[in-house]
BALOBA-1460 file (C-alpha; in Angstrom, 3 decimals):
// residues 367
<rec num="1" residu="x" x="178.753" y="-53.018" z="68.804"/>
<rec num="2" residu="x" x="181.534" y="-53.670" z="66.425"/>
<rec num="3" residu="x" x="180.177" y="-52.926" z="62.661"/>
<rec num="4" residu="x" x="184.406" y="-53.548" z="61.619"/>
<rec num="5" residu="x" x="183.109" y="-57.267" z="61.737"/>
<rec num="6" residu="x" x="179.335" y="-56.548" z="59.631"/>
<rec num="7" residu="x" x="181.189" y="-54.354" z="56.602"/>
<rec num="8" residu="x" x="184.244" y="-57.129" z="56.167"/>
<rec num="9" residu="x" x="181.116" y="-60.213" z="55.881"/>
<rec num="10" residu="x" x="179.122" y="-58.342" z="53.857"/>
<rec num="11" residu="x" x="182.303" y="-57.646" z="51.583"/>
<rec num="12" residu="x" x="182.895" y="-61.291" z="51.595"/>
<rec num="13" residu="x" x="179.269" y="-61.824" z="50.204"/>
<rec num="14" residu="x" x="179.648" y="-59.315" z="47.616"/>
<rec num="15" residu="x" x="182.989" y="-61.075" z="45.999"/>
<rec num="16" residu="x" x="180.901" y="-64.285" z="45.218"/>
<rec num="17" residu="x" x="178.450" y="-62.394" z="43.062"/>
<rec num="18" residu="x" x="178.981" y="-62.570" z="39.416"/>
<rec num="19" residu="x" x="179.505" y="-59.094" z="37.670"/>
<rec num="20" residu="x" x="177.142" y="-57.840" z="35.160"/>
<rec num="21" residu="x" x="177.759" y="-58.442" z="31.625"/>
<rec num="22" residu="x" x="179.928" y="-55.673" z="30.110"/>
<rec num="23" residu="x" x="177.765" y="-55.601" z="27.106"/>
<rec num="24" residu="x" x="175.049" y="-54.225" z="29.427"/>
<rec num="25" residu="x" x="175.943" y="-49.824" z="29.630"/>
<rec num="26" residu="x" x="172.770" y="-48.451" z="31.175"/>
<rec num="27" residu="x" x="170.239" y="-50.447" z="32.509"/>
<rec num="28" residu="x" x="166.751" y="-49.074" z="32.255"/>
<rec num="29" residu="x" x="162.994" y="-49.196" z="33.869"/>
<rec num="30" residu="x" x="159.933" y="-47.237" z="32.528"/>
<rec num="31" residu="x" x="156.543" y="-46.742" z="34.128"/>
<rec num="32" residu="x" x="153.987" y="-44.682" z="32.411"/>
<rec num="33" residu="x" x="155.698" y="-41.031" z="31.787"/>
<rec num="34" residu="x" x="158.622" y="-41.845" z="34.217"/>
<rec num="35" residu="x" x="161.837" y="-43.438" z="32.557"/>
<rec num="36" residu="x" x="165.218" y="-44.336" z="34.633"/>
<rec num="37" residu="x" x="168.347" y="-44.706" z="32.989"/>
<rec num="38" residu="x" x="171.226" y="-45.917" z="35.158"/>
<rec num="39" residu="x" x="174.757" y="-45.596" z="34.015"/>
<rec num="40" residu="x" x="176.668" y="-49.085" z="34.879"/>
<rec num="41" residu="x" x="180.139" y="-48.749" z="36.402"/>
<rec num="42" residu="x" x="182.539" y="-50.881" z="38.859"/>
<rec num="43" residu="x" x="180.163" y="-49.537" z="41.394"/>
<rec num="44" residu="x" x="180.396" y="-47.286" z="44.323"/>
<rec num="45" residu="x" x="182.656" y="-46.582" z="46.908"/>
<rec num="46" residu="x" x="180.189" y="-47.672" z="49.918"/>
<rec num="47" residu="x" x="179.928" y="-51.306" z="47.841"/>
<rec num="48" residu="x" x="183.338" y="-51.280" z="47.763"/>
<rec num="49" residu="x" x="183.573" y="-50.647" z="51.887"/>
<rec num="50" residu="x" x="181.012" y="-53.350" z="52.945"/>
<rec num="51" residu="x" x="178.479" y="-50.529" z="53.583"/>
<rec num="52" residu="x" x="174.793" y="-51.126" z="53.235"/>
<rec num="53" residu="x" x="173.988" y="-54.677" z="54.589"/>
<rec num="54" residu="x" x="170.584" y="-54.499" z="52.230"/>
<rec num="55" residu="x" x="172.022" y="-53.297" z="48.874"/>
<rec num="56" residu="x" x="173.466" y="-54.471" z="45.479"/>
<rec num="57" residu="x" x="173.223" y="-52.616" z="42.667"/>
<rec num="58" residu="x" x="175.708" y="-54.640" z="40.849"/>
<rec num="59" residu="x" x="179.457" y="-54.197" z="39.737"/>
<rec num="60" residu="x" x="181.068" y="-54.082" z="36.354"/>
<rec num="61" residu="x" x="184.957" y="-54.721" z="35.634"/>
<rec num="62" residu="x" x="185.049" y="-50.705" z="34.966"/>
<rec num="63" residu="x" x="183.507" y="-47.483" z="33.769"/>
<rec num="64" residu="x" x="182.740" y="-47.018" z="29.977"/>
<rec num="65" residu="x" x="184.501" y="-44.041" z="27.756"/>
<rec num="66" residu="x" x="182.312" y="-41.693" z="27.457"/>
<rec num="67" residu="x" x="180.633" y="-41.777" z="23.554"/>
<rec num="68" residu="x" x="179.491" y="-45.605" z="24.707"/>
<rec num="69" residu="x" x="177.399" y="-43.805" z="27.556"/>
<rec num="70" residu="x" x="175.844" y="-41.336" z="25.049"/>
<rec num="71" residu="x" x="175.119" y="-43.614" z="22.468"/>
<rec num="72" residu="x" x="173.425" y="-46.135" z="24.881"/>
<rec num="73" residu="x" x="171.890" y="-43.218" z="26.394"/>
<rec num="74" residu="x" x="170.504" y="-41.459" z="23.028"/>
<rec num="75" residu="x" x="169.092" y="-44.932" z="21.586"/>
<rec num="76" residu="x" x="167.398" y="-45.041" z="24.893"/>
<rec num="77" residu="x" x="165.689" y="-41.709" z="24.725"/>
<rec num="78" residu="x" x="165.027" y="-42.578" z="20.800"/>
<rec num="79" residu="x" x="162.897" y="-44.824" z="21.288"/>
<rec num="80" residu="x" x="161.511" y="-43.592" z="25.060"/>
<rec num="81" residu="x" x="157.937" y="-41.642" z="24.465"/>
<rec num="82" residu="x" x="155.651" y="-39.323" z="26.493"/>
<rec num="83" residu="x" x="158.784" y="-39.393" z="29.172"/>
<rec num="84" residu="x" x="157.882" y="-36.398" z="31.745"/>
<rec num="85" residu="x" x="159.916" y="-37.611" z="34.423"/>
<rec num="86" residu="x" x="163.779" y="-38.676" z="33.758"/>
<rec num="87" residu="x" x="165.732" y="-40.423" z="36.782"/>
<rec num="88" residu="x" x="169.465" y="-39.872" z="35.856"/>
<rec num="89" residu="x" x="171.698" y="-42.394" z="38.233"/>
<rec num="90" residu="x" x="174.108" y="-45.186" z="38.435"/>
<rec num="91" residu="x" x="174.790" y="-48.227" z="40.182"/>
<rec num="92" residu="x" x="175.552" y="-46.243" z="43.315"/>
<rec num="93" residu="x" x="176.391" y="-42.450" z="43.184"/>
<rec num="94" residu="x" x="176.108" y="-40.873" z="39.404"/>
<rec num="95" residu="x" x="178.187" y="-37.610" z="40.912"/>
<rec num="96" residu="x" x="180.520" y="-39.516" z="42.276"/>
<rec num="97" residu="x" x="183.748" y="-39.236" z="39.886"/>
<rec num="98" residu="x" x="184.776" y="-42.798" z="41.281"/>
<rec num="99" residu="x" x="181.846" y="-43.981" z="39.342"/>
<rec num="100" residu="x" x="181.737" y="-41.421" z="36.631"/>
<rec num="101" residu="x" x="183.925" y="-38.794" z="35.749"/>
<rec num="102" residu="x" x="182.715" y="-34.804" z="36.064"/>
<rec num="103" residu="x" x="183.202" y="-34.860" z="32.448"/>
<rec num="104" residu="x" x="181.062" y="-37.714" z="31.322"/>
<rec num="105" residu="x" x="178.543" y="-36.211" z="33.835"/>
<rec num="106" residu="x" x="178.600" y="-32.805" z="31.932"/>
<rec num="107" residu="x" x="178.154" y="-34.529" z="29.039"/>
<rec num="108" residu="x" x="175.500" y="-36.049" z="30.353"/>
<rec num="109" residu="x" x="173.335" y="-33.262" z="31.462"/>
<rec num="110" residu="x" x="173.641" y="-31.535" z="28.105"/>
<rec num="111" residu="x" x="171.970" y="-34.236" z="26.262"/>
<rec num="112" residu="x" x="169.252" y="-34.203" z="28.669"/>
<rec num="113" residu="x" x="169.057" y="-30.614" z="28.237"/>
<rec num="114" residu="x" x="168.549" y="-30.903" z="23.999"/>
<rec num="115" residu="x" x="165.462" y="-33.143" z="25.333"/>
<rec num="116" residu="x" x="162.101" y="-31.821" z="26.146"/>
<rec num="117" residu="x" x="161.772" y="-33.984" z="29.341"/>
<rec num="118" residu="x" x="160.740" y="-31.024" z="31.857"/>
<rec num="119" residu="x" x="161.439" y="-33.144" z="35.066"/>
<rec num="120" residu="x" x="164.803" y="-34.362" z="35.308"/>
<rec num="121" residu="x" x="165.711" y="-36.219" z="38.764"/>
<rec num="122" residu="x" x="169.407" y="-36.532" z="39.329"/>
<rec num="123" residu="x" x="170.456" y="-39.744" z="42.052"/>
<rec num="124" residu="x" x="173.461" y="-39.325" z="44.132"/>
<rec num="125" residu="x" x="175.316" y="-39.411" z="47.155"/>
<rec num="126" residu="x" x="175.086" y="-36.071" z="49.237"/>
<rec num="127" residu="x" x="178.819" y="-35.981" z="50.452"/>
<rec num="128" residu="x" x="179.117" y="-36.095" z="45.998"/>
<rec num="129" residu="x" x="177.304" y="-32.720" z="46.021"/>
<rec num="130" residu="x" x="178.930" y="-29.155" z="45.969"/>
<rec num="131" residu="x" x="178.065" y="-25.546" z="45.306"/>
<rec num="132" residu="x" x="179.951" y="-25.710" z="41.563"/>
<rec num="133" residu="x" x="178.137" y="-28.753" z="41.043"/>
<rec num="134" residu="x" x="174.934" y="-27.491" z="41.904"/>
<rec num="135" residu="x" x="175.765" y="-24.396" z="40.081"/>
<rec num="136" residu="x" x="177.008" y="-26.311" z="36.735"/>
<rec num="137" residu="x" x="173.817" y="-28.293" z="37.229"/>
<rec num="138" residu="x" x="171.010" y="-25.403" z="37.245"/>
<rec num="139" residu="x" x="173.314" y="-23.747" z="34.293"/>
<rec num="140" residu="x" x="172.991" y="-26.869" z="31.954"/>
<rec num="141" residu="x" x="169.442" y="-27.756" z="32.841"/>
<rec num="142" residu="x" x="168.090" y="-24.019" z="32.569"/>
<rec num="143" residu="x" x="164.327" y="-24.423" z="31.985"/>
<rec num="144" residu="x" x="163.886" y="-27.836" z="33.660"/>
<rec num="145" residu="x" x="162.200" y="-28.693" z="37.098"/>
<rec num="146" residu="x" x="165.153" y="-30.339" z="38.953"/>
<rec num="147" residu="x" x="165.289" y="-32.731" z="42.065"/>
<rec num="148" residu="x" x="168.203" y="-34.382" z="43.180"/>
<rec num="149" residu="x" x="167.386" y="-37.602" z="45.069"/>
<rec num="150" residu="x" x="169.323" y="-38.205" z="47.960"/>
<rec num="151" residu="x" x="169.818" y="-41.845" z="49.629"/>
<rec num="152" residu="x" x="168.865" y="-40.907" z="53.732"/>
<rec num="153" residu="x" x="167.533" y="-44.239" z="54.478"/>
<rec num="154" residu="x" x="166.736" y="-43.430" z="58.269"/>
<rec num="155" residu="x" x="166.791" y="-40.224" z="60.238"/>
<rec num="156" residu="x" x="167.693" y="-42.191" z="63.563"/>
<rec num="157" residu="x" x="171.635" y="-41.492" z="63.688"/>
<rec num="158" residu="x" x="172.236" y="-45.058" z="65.710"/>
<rec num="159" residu="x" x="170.923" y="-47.140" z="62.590"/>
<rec num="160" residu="x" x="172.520" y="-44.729" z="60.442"/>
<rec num="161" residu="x" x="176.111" y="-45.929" z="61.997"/>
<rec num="162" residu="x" x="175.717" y="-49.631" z="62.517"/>
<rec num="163" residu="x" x="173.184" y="-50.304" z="59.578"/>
<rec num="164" residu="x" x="173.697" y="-48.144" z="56.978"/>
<rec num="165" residu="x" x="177.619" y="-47.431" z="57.577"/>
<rec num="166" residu="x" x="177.703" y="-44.946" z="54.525"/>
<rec num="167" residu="x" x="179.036" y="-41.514" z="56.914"/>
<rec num="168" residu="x" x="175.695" y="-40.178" z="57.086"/>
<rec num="169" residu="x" x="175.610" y="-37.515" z="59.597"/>
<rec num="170" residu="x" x="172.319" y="-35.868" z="60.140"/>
<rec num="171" residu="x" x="173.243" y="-32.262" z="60.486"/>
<rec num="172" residu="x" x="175.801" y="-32.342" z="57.707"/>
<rec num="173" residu="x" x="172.409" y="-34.151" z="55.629"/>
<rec num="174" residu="x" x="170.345" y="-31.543" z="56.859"/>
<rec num="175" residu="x" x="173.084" y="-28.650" z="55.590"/>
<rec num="176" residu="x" x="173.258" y="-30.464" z="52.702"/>
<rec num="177" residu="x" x="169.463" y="-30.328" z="51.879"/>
<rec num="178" residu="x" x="169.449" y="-26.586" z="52.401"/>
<rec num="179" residu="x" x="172.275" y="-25.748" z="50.110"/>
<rec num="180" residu="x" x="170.722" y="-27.684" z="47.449"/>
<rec num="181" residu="x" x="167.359" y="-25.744" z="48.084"/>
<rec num="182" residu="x" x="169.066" y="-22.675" z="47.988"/>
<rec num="183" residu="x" x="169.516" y="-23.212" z="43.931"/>
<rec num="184" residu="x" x="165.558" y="-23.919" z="43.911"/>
<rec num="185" residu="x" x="166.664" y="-27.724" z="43.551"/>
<rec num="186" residu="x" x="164.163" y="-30.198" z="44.701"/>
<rec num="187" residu="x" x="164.868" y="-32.997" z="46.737"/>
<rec num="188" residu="x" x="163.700" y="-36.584" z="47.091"/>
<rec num="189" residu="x" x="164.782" y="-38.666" z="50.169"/>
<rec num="190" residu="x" x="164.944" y="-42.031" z="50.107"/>
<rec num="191" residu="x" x="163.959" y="-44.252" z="52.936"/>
<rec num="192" residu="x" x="164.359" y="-47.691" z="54.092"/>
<rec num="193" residu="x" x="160.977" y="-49.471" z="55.446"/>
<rec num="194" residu="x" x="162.233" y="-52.898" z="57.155"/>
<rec num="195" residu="x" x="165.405" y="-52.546" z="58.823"/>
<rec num="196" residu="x" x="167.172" y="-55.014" z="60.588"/>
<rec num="197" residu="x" x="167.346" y="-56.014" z="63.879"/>
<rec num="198" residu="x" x="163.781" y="-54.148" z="64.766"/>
<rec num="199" residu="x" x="160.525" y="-55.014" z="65.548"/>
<rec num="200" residu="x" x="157.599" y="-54.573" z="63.120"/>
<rec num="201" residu="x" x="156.362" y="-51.896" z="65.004"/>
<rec num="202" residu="x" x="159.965" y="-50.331" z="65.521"/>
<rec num="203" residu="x" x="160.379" y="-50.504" z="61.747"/>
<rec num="204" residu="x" x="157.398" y="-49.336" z="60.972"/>
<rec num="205" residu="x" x="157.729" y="-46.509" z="63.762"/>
<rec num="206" residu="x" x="161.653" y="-45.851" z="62.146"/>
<rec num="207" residu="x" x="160.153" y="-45.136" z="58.808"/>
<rec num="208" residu="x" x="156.879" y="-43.071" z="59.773"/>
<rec num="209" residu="x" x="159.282" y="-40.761" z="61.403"/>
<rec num="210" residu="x" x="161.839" y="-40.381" z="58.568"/>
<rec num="211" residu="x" x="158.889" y="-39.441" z="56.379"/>
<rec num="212" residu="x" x="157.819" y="-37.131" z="58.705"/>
<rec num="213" residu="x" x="161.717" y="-35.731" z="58.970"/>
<rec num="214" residu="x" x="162.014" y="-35.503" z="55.064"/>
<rec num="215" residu="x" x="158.603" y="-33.471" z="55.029"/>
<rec num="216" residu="x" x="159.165" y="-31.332" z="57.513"/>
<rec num="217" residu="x" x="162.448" y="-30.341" z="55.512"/>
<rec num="218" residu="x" x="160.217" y="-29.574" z="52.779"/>
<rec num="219" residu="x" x="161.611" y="-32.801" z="51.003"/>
<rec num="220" residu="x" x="159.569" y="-35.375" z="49.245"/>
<rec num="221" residu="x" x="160.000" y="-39.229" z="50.508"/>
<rec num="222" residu="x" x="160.642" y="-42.116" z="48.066"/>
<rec num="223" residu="x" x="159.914" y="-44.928" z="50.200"/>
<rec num="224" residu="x" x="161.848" y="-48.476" z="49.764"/>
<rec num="225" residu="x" x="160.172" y="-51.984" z="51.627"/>
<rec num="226" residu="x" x="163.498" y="-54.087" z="51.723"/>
<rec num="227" residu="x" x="163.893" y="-56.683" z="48.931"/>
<rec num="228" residu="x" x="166.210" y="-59.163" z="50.136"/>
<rec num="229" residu="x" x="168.994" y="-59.573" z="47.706"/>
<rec num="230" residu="x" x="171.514" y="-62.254" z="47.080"/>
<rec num="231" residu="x" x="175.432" y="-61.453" z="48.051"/>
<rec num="232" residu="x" x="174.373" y="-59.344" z="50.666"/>
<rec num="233" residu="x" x="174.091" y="-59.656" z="54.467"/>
<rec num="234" residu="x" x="170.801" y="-58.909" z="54.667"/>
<rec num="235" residu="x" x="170.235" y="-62.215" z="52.680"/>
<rec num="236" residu="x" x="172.542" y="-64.241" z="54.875"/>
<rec num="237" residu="x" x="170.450" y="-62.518" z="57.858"/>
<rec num="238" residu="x" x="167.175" y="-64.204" z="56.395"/>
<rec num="239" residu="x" x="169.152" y="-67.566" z="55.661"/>
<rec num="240" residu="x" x="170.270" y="-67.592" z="59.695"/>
<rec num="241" residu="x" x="166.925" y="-66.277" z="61.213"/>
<rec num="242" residu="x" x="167.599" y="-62.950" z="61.900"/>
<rec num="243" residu="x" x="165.516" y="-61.027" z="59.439"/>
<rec num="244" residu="x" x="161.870" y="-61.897" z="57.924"/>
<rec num="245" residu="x" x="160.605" y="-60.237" z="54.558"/>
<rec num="246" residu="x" x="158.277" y="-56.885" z="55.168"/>
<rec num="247" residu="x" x="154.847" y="-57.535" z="54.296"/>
<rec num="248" residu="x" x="153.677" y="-54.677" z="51.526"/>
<rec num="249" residu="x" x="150.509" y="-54.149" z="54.573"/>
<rec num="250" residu="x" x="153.143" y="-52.397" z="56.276"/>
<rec num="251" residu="x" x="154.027" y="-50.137" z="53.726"/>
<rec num="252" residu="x" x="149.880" y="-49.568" z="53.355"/>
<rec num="253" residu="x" x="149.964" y="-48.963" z="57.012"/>
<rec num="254" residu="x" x="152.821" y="-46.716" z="56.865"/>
<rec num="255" residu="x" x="150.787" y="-44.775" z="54.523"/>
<rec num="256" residu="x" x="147.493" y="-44.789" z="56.741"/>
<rec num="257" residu="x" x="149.652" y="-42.989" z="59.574"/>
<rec num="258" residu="x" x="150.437" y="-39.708" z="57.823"/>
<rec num="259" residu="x" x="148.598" y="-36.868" z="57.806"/>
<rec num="260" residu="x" x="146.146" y="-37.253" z="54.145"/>
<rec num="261" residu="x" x="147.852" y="-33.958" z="52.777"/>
<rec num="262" residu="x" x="151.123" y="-35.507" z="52.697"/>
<rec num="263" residu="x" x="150.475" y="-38.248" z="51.012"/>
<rec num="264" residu="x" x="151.037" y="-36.623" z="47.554"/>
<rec num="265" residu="x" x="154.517" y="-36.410" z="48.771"/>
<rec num="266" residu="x" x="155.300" y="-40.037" z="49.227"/>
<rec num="267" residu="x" x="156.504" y="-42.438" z="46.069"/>
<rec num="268" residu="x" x="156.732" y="-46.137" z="46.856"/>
<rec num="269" residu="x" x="159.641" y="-47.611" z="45.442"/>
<rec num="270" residu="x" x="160.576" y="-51.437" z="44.861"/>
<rec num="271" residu="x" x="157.268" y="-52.930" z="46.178"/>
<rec num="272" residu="x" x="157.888" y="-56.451" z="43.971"/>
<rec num="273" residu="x" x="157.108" y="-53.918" z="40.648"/>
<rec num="274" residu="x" x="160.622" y="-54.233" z="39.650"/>
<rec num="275" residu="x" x="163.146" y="-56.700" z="39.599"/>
<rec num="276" residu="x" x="166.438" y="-57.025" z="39.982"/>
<rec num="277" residu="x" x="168.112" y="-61.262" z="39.222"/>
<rec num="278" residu="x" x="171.610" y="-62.661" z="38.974"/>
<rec num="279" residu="x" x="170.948" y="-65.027" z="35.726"/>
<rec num="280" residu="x" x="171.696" y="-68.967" z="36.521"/>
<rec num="281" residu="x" x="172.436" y="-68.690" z="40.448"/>
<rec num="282" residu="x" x="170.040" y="-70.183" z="42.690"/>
<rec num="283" residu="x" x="169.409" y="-68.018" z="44.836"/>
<rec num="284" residu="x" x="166.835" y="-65.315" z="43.943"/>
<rec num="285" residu="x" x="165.510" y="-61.682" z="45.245"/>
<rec num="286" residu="x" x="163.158" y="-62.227" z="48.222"/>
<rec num="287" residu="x" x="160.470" y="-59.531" z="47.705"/>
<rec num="288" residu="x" x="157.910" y="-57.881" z="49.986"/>
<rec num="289" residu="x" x="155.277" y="-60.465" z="50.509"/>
<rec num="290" residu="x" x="151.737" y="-60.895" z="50.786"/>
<rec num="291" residu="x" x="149.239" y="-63.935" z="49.885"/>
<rec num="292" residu="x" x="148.061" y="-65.376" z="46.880"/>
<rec num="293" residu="x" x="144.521" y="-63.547" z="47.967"/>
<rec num="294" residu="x" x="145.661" y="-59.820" z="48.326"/>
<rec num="295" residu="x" x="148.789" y="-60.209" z="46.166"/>
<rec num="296" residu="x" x="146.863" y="-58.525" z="42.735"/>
<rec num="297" residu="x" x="144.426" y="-56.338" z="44.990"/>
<rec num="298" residu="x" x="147.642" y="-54.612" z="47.071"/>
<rec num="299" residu="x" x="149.899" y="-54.557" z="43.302"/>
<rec num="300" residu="x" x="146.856" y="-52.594" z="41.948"/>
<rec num="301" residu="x" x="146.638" y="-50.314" z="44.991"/>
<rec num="302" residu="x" x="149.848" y="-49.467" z="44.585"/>
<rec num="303" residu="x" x="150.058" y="-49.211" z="40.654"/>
<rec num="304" residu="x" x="146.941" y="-46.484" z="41.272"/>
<rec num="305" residu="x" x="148.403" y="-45.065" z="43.883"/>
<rec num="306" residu="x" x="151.890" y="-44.275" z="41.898"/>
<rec num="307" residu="x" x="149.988" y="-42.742" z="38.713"/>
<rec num="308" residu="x" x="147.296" y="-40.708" z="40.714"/>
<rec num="309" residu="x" x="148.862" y="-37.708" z="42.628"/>
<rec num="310" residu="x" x="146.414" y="-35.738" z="43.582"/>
<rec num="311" residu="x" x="146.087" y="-36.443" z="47.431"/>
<rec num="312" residu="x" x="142.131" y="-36.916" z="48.608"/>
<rec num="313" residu="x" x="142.280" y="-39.320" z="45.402"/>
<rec num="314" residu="x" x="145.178" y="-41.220" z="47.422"/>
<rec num="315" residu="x" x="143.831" y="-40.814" z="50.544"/>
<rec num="316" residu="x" x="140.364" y="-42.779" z="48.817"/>
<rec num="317" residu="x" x="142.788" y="-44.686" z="47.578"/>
<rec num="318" residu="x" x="144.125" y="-45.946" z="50.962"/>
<rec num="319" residu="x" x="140.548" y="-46.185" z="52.813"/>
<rec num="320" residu="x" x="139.438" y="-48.247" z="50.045"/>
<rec num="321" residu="x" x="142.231" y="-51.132" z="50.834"/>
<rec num="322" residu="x" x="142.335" y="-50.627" z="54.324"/>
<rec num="323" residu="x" x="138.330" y="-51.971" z="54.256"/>
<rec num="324" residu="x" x="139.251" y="-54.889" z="52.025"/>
<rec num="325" residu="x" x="138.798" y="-57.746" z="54.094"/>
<rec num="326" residu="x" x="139.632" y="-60.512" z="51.092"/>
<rec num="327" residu="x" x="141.847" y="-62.427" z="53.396"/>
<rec num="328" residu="x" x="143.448" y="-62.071" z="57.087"/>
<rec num="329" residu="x" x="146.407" y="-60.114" z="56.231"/>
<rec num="330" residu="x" x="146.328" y="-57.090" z="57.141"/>
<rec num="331" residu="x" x="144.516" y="-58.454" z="60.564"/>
<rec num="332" residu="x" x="147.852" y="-60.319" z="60.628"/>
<rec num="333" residu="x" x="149.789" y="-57.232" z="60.208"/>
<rec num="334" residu="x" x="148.228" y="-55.504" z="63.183"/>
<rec num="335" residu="x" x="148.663" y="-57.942" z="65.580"/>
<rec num="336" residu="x" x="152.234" y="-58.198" z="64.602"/>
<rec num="337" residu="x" x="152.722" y="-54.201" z="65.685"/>
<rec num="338" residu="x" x="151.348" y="-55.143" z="69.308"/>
<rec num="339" residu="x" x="153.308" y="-58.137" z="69.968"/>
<rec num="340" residu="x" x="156.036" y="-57.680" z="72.379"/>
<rec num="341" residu="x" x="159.519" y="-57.557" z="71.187"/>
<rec num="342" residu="x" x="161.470" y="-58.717" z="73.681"/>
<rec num="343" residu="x" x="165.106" y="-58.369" z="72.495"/>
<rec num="344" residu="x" x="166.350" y="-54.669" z="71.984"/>
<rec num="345" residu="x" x="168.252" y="-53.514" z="69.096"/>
<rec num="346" residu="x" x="171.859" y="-53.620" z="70.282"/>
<rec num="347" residu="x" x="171.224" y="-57.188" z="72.243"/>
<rec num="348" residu="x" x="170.256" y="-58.781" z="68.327"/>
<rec num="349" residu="x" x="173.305" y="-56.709" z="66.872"/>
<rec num="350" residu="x" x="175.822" y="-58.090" z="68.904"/>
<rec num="351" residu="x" x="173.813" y="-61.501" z="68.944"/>
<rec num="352" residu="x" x="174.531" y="-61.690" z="65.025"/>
<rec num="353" residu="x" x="178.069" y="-60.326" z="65.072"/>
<rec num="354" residu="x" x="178.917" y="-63.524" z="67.666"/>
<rec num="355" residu="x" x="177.316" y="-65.703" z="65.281"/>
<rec num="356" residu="x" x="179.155" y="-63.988" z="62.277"/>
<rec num="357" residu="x" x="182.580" y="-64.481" z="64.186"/>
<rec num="358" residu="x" x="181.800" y="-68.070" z="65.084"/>
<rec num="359" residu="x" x="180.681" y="-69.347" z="61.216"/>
<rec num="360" residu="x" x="183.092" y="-67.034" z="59.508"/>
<rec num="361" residu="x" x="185.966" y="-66.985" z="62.461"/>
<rec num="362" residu="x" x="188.125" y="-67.224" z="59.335"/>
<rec num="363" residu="x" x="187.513" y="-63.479" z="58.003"/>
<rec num="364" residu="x" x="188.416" y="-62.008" z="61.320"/>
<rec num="365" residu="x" x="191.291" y="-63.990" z="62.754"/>
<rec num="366" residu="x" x="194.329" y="-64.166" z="61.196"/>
<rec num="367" residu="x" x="198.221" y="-65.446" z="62.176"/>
């Protein structure tokens, strides 16, 4: 399987996106008590390699000087109210000094540290991540519950290589976690549900057991169905045949499999709540589905389900929707998981990298 051929298509995607507006600095979402402020910059180094057939987070022509960022970023807070949870990241890795530089990072932290925010959630790459870091980071945010939120996606090393492509080894991961621990850090993990190239059942198998992986390493699991977004692979995948939206009854299934303790553990993450559109192109985000019948019943479910933590509430939660019986989806669901896939993994890779080479021959072979 040759994933040289996968990054250089899905860089040719990304250069026919537009770039955001450099008027836009941070862009921001707000649910409730939880506000996210992302710091926009020419974007990260794994965008920049053809990494990550599923993501775009955007690019800008360059990072801003630093007093724009905390201007934007107090105005935001300003006028930001009841915020207990604050998601600190960027368009890719907010620790990576590619992105941002250690010193508008600092600069960053000690704003949010004049705040009385007590949960502050800081989103970055682990290979971004060092002791002085971690140690400049409990220093500055003295007082505050901390989590770093790390991007794992899948624990199964094979995807990890020729789907993710972002040098994501599992032990060094693993190491990773513990050092952050160590500083009595939390961390999130976030996981793909959807992945290419599987099976319903093998994608809904992939992602019970990297929940089950980020538990077990006493980390908490921020779970992502796949939105299929324009300029990336992934969306050329669906345009070709090779990939079909997730239904949001697999995430609901997904939820029904773990043990009813852990489920105040999981956040779900970019169900169709949130949206992210390239203004005047034609082609638009392709969210997790589900019919006109269910659509509001399953966006409620998981609207509760987000604000209500406590788990037997969740877990009532969960048997409540799994009785609904509105319309045939979820019937639809579970027949999906026991039909047999007949093509393995590697067969529908290297089906899709011969049909890559033969509509795009020009990428790959030069005089």
């Amino acid at each position: 399987m040759d994933k040289t051929i996968i990054k250089k298509a899905n860089q040719y995607f990304r250069k026919k996106r537009p770039n955001i507006s450099p008027q836009v600095i941070c862009d921001t979402y707000q649910n409730n008590t939880f506000l996210e402020i992302a710091f926009i910059s020419k974007g990260c180094r794994n965008d920049l390699k053809g990494s990550c057939i599923m993501c775009d987070y955007g690019v800008t022509h360059g990072s801003k000087a630093k007093e724009i960022y905390l201007n934007e970023m107090n105005s935001i807070l300003e006028k930001a109210q009841n915020v207990q949870y604050l998601l600190l990241c960027a368009n890719g890795s907010i620790m990576d000094e590619y992105q941002l530089s250690e010193e508008i990072f600092i600069s960053i932290l000690e704003r949010v540290s004049t705040t009385a925010i007590p949960n502050i959630i800081i989103e970055t790459h682990f290979r971004d991540i060092n002791f002085e870091k971690l140690e400049y980071i409990k220093k500055l945010l003295s007082g505050k519950n901390i989590t770093i939120e790390l991007g794992l996606e899948t624990a199964n090393q094979n995807y990890q290589d020729f789907i993710i492509m972002k040098e994501i080894i599992m032990e060094e991961i693993e190491e990773k976690i513990k050092e952050i621990q160590q500083f009595g850090i939390g961390v999130d993990l976030n996981i793909m549900l959807g992945l290419p190239f599987l099976s319903e059942k093998e994608q809904l198998e992939d992602a019970l057991a990297t929940v089950n992986w980020a538990i077990k390493h006493n980390c908490n699991p921020v779970v992502f169905p796949l939105n299929i977004k324009p300029f990336t692979l992934l969306y050329h995948m669906y345009q070709t045949g090779y990939y079909q939206p997730v239904s949001l009854w697999l995430v609901i299934l997904l939820l029904s499999l773990l043990k009813p303790m852990d489920l105040e553990r999981v956040t779900i993450s970019y169900y169709g709540n949130r949206t992210d559109e390239y203004l005047g192109i034609e082609e638009e985000t392709i969210y997790p589905y589900t019919c006109p019948k269910c659509y509001q019943r399953v966006m409620d479910f998981f609207e509760a389900f987000f604000h209500e933590n406590n788990w037997q509430t969740r877990h009532n939660l969960l048997k409540e929707i799994l009785f609904w019986n509105g319309c045939n989806c979820l019937v639809d669901q579970r027949n999906l998981l026991v039909k047999k896939h007949t093509t393995a993994f590697g067969d529908l890779y290297t089906d899709y990298i011969n049909t890559l080479k033969k509509d795009f021959s020009f990428l790959f072979y030069r005089e």
